[in-house]
C-alpha positions as CSV (number, residue, x, y, z in Angstrom):
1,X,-3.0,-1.0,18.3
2,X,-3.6,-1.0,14.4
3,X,-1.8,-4.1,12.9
4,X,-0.3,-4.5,9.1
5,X,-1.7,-8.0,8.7
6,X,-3.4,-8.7,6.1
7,X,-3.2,-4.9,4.9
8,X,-2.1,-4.3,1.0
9,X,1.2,-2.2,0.8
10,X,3.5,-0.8,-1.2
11,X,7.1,-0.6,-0.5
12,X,9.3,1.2,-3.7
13,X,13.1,0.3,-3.8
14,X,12.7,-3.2,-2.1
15,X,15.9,-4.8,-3.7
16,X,18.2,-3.7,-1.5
17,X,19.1,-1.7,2.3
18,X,16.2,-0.7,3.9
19,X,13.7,-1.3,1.6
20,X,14.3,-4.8,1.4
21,X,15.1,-4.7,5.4
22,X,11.6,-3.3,5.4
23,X,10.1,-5.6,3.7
24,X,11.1,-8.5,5.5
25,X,9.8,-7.0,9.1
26,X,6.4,-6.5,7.1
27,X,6.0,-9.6,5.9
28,X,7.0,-11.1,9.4
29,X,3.9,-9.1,10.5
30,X,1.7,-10.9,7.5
31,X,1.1,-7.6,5.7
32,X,0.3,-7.7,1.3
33,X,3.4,-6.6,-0.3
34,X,4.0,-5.2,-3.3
35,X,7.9,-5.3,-3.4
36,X,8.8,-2.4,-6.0
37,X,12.4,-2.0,-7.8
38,X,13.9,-2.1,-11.0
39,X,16.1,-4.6,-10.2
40,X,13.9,-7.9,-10.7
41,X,16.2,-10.9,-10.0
42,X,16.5,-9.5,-6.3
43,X,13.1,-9.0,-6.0
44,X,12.4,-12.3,-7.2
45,X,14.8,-13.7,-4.8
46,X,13.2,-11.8,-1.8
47,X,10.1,-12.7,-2.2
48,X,10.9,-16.7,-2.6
49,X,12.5,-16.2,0.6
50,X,10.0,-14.4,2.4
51,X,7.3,-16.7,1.5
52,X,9.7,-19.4,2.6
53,X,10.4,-17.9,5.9
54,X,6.5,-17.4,6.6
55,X,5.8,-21.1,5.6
56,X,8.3,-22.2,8.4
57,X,7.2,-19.6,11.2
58,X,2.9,-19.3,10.7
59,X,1.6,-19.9,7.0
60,X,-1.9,-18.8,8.5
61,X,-0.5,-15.4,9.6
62,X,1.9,-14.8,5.8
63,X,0.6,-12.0,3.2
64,X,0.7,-12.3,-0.4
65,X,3.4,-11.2,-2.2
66,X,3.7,-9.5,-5.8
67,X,7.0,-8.2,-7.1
68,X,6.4,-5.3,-9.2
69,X,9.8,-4.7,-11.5
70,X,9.7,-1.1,-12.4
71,X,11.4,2.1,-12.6
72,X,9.5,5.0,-10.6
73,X,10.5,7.3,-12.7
74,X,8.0,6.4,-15.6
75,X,5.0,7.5,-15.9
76,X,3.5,3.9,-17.2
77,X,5.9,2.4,-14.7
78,X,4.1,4.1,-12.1
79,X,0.7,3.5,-13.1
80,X,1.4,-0.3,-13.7
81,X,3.0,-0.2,-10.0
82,X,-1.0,0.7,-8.9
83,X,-2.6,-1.5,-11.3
84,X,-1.0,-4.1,-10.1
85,X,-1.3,-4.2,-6.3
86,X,-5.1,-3.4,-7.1
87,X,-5.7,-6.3,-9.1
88,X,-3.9,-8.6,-6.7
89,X,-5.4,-6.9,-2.8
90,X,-8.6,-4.7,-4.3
91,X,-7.2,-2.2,-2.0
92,X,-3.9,0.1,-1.0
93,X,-3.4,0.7,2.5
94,X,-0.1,1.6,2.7
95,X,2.9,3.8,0.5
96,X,6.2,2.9,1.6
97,X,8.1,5.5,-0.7
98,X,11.9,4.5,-0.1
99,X,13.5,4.2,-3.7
100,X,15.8,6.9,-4.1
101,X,19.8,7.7,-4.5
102,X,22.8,10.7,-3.8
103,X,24.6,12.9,-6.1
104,X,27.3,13.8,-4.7
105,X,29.6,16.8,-5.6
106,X,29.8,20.7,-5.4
107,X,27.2,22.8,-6.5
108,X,29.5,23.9,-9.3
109,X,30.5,20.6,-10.8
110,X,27.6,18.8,-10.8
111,X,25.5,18.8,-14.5
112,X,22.4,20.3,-14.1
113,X,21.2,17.5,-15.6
114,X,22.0,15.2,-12.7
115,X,20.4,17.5,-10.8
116,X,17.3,17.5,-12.4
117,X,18.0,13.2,-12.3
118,X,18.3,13.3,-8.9
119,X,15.1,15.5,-7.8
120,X,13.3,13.7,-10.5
121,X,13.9,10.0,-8.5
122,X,14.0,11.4,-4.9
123,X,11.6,14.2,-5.1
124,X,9.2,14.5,-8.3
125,X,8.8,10.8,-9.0
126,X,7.5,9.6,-5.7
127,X,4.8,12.7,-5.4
128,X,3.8,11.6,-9.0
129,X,2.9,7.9,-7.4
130,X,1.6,9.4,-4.3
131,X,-0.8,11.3,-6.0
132,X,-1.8,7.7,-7.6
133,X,-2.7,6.4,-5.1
134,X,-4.2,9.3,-2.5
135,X,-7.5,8.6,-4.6
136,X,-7.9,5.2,-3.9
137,X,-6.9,5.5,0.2
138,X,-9.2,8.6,0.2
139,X,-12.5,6.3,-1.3
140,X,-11.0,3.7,1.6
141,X,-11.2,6.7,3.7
142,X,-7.9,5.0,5.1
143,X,-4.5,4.9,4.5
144,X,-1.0,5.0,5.5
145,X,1.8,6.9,3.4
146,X,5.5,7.0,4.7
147,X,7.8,9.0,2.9
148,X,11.2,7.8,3.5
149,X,13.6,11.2,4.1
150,X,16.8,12.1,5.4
151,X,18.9,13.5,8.7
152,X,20.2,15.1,5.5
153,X,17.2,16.7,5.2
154,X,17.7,19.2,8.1
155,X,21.3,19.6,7.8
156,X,22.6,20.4,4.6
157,X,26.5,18.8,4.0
158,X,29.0,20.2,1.8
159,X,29.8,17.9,-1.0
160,X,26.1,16.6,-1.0
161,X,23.9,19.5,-1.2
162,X,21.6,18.3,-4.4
163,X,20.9,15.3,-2.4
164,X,20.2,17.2,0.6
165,X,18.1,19.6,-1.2
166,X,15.7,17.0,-2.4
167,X,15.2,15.8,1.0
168,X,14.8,19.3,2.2
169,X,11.7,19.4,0.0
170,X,10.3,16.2,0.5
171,X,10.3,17.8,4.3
172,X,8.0,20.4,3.0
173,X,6.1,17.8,0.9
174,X,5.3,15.8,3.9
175,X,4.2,18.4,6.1
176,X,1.9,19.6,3.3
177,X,0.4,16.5,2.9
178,X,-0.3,15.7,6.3
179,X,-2.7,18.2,6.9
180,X,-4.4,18.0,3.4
181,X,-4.8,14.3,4.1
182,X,-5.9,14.1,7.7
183,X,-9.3,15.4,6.2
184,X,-9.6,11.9,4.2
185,X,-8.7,9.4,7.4
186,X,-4.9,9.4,5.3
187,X,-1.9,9.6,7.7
188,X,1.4,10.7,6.5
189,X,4.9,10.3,7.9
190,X,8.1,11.0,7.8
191,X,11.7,8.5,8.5
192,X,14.8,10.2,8.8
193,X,17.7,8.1,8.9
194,X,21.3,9.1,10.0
195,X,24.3,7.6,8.2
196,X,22.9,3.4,7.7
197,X,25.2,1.1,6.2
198,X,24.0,0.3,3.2
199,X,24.8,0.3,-0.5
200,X,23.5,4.2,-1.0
201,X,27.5,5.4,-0.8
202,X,28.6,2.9,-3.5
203,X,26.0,4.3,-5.6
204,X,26.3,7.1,-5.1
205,X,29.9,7.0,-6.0
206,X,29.1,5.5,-9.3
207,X,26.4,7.9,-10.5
208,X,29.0,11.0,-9.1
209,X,32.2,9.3,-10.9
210,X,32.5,11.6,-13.5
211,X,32.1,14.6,-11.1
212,X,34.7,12.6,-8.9
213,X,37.0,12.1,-11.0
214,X,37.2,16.0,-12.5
215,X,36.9,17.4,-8.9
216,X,39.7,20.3,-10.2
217,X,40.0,22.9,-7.3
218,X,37.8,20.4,-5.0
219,X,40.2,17.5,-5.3
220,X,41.8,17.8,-1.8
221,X,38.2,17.7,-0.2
222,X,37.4,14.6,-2.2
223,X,40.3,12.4,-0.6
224,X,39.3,13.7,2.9
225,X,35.7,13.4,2.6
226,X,36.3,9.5,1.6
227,X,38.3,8.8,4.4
228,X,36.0,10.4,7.1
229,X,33.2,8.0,5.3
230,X,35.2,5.2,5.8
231,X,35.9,6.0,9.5
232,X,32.4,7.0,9.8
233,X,31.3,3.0,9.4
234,X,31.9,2.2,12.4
235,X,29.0,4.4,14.1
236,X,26.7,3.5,11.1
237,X,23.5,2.1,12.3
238,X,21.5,-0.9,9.9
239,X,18.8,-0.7,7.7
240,X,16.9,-2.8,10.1
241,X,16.8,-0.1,13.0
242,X,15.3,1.9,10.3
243,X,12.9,-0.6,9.1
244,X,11.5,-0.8,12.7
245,X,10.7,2.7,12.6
246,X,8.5,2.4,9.3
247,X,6.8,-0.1,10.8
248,X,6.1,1.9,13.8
249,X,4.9,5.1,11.6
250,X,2.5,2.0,9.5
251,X,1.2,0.5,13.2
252,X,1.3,3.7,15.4
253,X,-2.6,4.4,16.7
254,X,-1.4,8.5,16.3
255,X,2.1,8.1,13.9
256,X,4.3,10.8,15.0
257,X,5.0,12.9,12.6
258,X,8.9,12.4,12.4
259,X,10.6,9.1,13.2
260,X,15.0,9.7,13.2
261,X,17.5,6.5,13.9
262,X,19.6,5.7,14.9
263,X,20.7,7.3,18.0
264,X,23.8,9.8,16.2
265,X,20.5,11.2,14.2
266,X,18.9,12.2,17.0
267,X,22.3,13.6,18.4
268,X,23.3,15.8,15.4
269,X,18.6,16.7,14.8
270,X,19.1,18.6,18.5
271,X,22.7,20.1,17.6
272,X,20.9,21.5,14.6
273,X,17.9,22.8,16.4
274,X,20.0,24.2,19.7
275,X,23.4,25.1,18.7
276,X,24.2,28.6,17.3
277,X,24.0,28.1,13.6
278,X,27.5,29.6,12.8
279,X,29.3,26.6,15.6
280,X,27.0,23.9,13.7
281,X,28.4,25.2,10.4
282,X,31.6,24.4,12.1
283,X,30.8,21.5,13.0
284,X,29.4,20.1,9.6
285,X,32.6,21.5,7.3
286,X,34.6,19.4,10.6
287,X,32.6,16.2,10.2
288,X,33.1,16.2,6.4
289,X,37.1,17.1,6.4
290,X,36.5,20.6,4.9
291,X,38.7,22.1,7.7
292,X,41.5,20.1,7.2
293,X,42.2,21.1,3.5
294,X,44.7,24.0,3.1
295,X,42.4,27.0,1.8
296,X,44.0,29.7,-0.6
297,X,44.0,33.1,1.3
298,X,41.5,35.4,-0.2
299,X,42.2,38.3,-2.9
């Protein structure tokens, strides 16, 4: 079974949830990290940790570690991302792409602005670095690239639809790259996590306050949207059942092309695939509160 030690990889937004839940199971496993995010005080703290925690358990078995501040959204950023996990392993042999966040809000509220923002992080940005680094695994003839996706990107929510929409298309993405890899000895795979306690909703919330607070006509399906989230904690899974999953699709012999956790993803993947579409639309506008706000009869 193919093992991460000693293997040189990438893992974008490692500061925080399962980024930084991934990188810890990686480094367990002695792989070379380059821990990507723009915060750099928690990366710096990580790593000191990490090299810490392989000191006590097997120095002989620990990978290097490089933090890499940067924002993936740059251009330079992104080439200085490569550069510099080159010039400390010689090689990339894995792509981790996690770093990502949700705009939250109805279709018609949201700027088209933040739209563009949010595609340009979750969608645009990590093909731009993915390309970077598909030479350099290709003239490895080897290489592992896990693009981390969504439940979300199967079923589309009310309320969340730009989100969902970029990891609609990094679906597409990572289908298409599959098979254009294969022929280089690259293997690509998908994560899709269900609802993972983490601090994506506070985030989100920030980046959507504006749109939050100006919800007009939507107002009613803001307050019960946030108090299904809060109820929905306590079926939320961690961002270490996810990590476990990308280290699976980095150690698999033949990766599967999907990996979906915790179990609720799985539940609501095969309600989505056998259910009659109109009873899962029903279901969804339920599990965000939509049926509980009192709708205005039609003209």
């Amino acid at each position: 079974m193919p093992s991460v030690k000693g293997k040189a990889i990438i893992v974008t937004g490692a500061s925080a949830g399962i980024g930084e839940a991934t990188a810890r199971f990686l480094a367990r496993e002695g792989a070379c990290l380059a821990l990507v995010a723009r915060r750099e005080d928690r990366l710096w703290a990580l790593k000191n940790e990490l090299e810490s925690a392989s000191e006590r358990a097997a120095r002989e078995a620990a990978g290097q570690i490089v933090v890499i501040q940067a924002d993936i959204t740059l251009r330079h950023h992104r080439e200085r991302i490569i550069q510099a996990t080159l010039q400390a392993f010689g090689r990339i042999d894995g792509l981790v792409n996690n770093a990502g966040f949700g705009q939250r809000g109805p279709v018609e509220l949201v700027p088209l602005e933040a739209i563009r923002s949010n595609f340009e992080t979750n969608l645009f940005s990590l093909i731009a670095l993915t390309q970077g680094v598909i030479p350099i695994m290709r003239n490895q003839e080897s290489g592992r690239i896990v693009n981390v996706g969504s439940v979300a990107g199967k079923i589309a929510r009310p309320l969340s639809s730009i989100y969902d929409a970029t990891k609609h298309a990094l679906e597409a993405i990572t289908d298409g790259l599959r098979g254009e890899l294969s022929l280089f000895g690259i293997q690509v795979a998908l994560i899709e996590p269900g609802f993972i306690l983490t601090e994506f909703m506070d985030v989100a919330n920030q980046v959507s306050r504006l749109v939050l607070e100006n919800s007009g006509p939507y107002a009613p399906f803001f307050e019960e949207f946030s108090k299904i989230h809060e109820r929905a904690k306590s079926f939320a899974g961690h961002p270490d059942q996810i990590a476990k999953l990308i280290l699976r699709a980095l150690t698999d012999e033949r990766p599967h092309f999907r990996y979906a956790g915790p179990k609720h993803a799985h539940l609501f993947l095969a309600m989505k695939r056998f259910f009659p579409e109109r009873f899962f639309e029903y279901f969804v506008r339920r599990s965000v509160g939509l049926h509980l706000v009192k709708q205005k009869p039609s003209a």
